[in-house]
C-alpha angles and dihedrals in degrees: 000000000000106000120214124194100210105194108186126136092195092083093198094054085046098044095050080043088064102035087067090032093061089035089068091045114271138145108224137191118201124219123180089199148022093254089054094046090060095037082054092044093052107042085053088057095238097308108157132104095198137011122211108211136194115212091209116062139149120249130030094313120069126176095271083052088044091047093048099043082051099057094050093062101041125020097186097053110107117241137207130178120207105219135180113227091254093064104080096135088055094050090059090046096049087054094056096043082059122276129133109219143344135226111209117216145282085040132179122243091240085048090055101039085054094057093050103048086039086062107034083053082071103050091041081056091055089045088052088044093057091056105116102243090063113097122154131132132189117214128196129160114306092351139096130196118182109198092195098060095023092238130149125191135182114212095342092313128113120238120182125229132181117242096263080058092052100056093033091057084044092057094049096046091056088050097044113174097011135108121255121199118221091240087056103051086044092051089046096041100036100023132249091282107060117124097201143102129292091219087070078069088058097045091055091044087057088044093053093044084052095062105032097032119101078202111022090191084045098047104189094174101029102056123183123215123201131232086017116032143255138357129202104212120169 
């Protein structure tokens, strides 16, 4: 069964959440608070392929804490922040803390539903990936990305990526040299139905600077290139 952390102190929002939720065939698991959502968490043993966070909570954790302290303890669990229109700051943040993606609110079920299958997708693919007869690297310059244990290194060295990284790395090493629009890294990471917006694609790029650069405001390897995209180079 898929397993979904839904994290929501407005019961009615979390209760139509997992109605839907349950309605597409997942298994959830409801939390009223961001200290909830990590007791559960934990006493699950991580068990969960994706979490459903609101950005907004009551106490001293609120979704973006939830979202951090998540990502710390498990690189490959699909993440989605719940934002109001008027958080646009906190979507971004939530980005570079680790999610992979955010549903503004109000949503729509089928909305919903697509974001979540969208991302789970992703995790099911680095459960396949894991399977022992899987073995593959990609190698590029001083890089390394093994498509069996889903690790990725820089001179030797590990260097840990979220899932969205991951594929996104995956798509530019196998296009080595070329240069990727916005709108095609966004169909091939997120998938041709997402409904959301191609800047997601540019907070995950300065994320991903951030962690491979040896100068993130000077990108050698992640190359942008204006008026298109972005361009691998070794």
């Amino acid at each position: 069964m898929k397993k979904i952390l839904v994290a929501e102190d407005e019961q009615n929002i979390r209760e139509f959440v997992v109605i839907n939720l349950k309605r597409a065939g997942y298994d959830c698991v409801e939390a009223a608070s961001g200290e909830e959502a990590l007791r559960v968490y934990e006493q699950a043993g991580g068990d969960f392929d994706v979490a459903v966070l609101d950005i907004m909570m009551p106490g001293s954790l609120d979704g973006l804490a939830v979202c951090k302290e998540l990502r710390q303890k498990n690189a490959t669990i699909g993440i989605i922040m719940l934002t109001a229109k008027t958080q646009e700051m906190d979507k971004v943040t939530g980005l570079m803390m680790g999610a992979d993606d955010y549903v503004t609110k109000p949503f729509s079920p089928s909305e919903l539903v697509a974001r979540v299958d969208a991302v789970y997708r992703r995790v099911a693919q680095f459960t396949r990936a894991a399977e022992p007869n899987f073995s593959e690297e990609l190698r590029s310059g001083r890089f390394v990305l093994n498509l069996r244990n889903r690790s990725f290194t820089k001179d030797g060295n590990p260097v840990e990526l979220t899932q969205v990284e991951f594929q996104i790395m995956e798509y530019f090493i196998s296009n080595a040299g070329k240069a990727l629009k916005r709108s095609e890294i966004l169909k091939h990471v997120w998938g041709s139905g997402y409904v959301g917006e191609e800047k997601i694609v540019d907070v995950n790029i300065r994320r991903l600077r951030m962690k491979i650069e040896d100068e993130p405001s000077n990108p050698r390897h992640v190359v942008t290139v204006w008026g298109i995209g972005y361009r691998w180079d070794k």
